[in-house]
C-alpha beads as a LAMMPS data file, in Angstrom:
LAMMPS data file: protein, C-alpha beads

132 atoms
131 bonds

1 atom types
1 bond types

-500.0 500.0 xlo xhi
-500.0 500.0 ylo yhi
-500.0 500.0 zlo zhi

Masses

1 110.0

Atoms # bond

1 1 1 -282.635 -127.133 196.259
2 1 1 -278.998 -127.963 197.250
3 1 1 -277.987 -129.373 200.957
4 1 1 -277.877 -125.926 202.129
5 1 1 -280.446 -125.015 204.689
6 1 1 -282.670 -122.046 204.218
7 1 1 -284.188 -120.157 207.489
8 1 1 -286.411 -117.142 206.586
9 1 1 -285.415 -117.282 203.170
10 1 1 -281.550 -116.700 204.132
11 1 1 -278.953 -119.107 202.682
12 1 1 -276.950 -120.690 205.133
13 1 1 -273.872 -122.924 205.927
14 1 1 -274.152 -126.663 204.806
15 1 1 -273.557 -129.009 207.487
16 1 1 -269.823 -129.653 206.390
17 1 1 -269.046 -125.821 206.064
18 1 1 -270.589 -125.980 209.373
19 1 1 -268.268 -128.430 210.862
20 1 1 -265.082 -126.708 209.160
21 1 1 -265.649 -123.622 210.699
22 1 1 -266.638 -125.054 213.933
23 1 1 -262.927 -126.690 214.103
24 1 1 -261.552 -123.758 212.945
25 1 1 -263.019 -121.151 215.957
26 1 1 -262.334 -124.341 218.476
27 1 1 -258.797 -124.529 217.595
28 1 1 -258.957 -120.617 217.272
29 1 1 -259.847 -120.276 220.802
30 1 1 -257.342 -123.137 222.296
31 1 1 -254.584 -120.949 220.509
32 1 1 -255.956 -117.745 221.846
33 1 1 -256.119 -119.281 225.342
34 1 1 -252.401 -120.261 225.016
35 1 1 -251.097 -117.423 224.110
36 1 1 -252.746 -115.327 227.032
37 1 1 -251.266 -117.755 229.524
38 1 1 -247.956 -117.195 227.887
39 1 1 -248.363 -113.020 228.358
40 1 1 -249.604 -113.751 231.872
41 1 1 -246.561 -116.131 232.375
42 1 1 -244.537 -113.590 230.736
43 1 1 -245.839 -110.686 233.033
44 1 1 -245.808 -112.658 236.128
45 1 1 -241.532 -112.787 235.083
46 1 1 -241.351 -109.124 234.403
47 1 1 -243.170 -108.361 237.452
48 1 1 -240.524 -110.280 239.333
49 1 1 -238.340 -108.260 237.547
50 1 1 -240.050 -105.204 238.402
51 1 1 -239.581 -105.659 242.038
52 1 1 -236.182 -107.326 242.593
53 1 1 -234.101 -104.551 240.199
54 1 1 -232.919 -101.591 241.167
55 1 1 -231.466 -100.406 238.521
56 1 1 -232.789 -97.506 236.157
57 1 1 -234.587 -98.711 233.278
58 1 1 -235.914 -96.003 231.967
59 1 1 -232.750 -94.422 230.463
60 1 1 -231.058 -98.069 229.549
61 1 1 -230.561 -97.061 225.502
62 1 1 -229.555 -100.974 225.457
63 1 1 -233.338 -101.915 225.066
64 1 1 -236.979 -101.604 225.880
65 1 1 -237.926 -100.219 229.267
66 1 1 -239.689 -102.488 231.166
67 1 1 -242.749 -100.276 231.889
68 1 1 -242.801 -100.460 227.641
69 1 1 -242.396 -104.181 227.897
70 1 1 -245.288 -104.445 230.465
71 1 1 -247.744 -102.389 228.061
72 1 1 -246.772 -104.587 225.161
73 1 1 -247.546 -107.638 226.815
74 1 1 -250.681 -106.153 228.521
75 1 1 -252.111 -105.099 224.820
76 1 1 -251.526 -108.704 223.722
77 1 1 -252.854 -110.391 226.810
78 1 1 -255.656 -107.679 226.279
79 1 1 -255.880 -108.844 222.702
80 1 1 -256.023 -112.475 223.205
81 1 1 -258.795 -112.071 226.161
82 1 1 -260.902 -109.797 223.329
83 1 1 -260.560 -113.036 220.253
84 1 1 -261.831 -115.363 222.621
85 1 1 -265.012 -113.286 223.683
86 1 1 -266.005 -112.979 219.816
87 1 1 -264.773 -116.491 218.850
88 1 1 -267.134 -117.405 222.201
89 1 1 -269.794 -115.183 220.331
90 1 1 -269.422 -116.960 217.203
91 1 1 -269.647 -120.548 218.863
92 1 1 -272.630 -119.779 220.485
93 1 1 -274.465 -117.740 217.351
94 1 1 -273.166 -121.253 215.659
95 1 1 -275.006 -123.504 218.687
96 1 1 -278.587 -121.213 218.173
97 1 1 -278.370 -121.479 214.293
98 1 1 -277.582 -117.908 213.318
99 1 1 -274.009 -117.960 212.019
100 1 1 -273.554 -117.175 208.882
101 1 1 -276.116 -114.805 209.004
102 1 1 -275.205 -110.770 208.766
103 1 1 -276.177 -109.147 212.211
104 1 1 -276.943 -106.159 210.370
105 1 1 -278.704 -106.876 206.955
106 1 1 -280.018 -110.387 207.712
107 1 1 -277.772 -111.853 204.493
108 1 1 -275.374 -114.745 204.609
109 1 1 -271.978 -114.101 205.260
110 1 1 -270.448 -115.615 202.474
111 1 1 -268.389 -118.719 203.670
112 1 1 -265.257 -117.711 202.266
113 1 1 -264.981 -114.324 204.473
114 1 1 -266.038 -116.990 207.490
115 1 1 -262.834 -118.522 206.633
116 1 1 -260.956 -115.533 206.674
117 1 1 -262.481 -113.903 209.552
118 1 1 -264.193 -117.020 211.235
119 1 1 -265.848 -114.225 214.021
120 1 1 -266.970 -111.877 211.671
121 1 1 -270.708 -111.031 211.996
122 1 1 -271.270 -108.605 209.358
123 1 1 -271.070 -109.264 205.610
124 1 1 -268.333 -107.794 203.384
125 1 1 -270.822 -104.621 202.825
126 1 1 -271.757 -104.250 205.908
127 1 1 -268.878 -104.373 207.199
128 1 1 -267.582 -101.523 204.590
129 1 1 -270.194 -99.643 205.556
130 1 1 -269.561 -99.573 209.150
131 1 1 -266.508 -99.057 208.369
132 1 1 -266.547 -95.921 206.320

Bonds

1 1 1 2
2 1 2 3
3 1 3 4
4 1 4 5
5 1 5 6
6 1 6 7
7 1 7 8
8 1 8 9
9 1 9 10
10 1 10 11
11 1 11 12
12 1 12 13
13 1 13 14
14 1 14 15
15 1 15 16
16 1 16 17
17 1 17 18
18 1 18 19
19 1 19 20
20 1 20 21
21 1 21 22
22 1 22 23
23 1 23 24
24 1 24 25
25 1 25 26
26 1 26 27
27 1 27 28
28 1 28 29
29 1 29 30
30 1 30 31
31 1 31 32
32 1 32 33
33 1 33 34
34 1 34 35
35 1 35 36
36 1 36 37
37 1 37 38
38 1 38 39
39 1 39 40
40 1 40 41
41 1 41 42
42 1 42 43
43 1 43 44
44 1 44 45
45 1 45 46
46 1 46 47
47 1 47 48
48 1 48 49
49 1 49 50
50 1 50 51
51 1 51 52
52 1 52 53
53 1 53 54
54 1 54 55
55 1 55 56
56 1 56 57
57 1 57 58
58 1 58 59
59 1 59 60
60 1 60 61
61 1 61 62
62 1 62 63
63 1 63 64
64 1 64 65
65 1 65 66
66 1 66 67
67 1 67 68
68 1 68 69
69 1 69 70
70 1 70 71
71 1 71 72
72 1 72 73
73 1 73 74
74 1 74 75
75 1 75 76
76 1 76 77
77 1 77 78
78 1 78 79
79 1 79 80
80 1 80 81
81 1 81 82
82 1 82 83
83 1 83 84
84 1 84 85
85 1 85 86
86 1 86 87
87 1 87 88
88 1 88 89
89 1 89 90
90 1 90 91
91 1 91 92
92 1 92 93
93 1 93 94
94 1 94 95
95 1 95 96
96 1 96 97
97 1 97 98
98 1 98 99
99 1 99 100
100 1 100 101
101 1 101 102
102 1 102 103
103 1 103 104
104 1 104 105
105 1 105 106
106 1 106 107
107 1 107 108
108 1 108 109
109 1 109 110
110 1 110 111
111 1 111 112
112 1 112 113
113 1 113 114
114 1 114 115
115 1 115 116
116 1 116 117
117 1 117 118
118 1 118 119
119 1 119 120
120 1 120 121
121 1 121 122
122 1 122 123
123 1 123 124
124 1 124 125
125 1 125 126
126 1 126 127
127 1 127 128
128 1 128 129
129 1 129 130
130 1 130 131
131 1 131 132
């Protein structure tokens, strides 16, 4: 047996995939955490906006509204706030041992979709299946 650990007969992450993945949803998160203070710094300025203008925005054909502007940077803020609750999710199912592991069919997640999607929870055929 390699230095993979088994639990209930499921192949898991080795300690260093561990540890890669771990840096990768901790840095994940820091970015994610940055960015929504940017859109709340961003609609904290167009809210300024908002209230000091008088002028008629919604017929300016020189650019976005700013009611458009405030739903765009609503959907990212909205975004950011939903990557850190699953990369949250994945750190903890990473602190109680069960990362990796498909939430659905019990099988590991194979490490190279972790990379890819470090939050995913479902296996590539799960995750088709839900899917379709």
């Amino acid at each position: 047996m390699d230095d993979r650990v088994r639990s209930a007969d499921v192949e898991v992450l080795d300690d260093a995939e561990r540890e890669e993945l771990a840096a990768l949803l901790r840095e994940r998160r820091e970015t994610d955490i940055a960015e929504a203070q940017r859109m709340a710094e961003s609609l904290g300025v167009l809210l300024s906006s908002r209230s000091e203008s008088t002028a008629d925005d919604e017929h300016d054909p020189e650019g976005p509204t700013l009611s458009s502007e405030w739903s765009r940077l609503q959907a990212l803020r909205s975004d950011a706030a939903h990557d850190i609750v699953a990369v949250d999710a994945a750190l903890e199912r990473l602190r109680i041992g069960t990362y990796g592991i498909c939430a659905r069919c019990g099988e590991p997640i194979g490490v190279d979709r972790l990379r890819a999607r470090p939050t995913a929870e479902l296996c590539i055929r799960c995750a088709v299946a839900v899917e379709s």
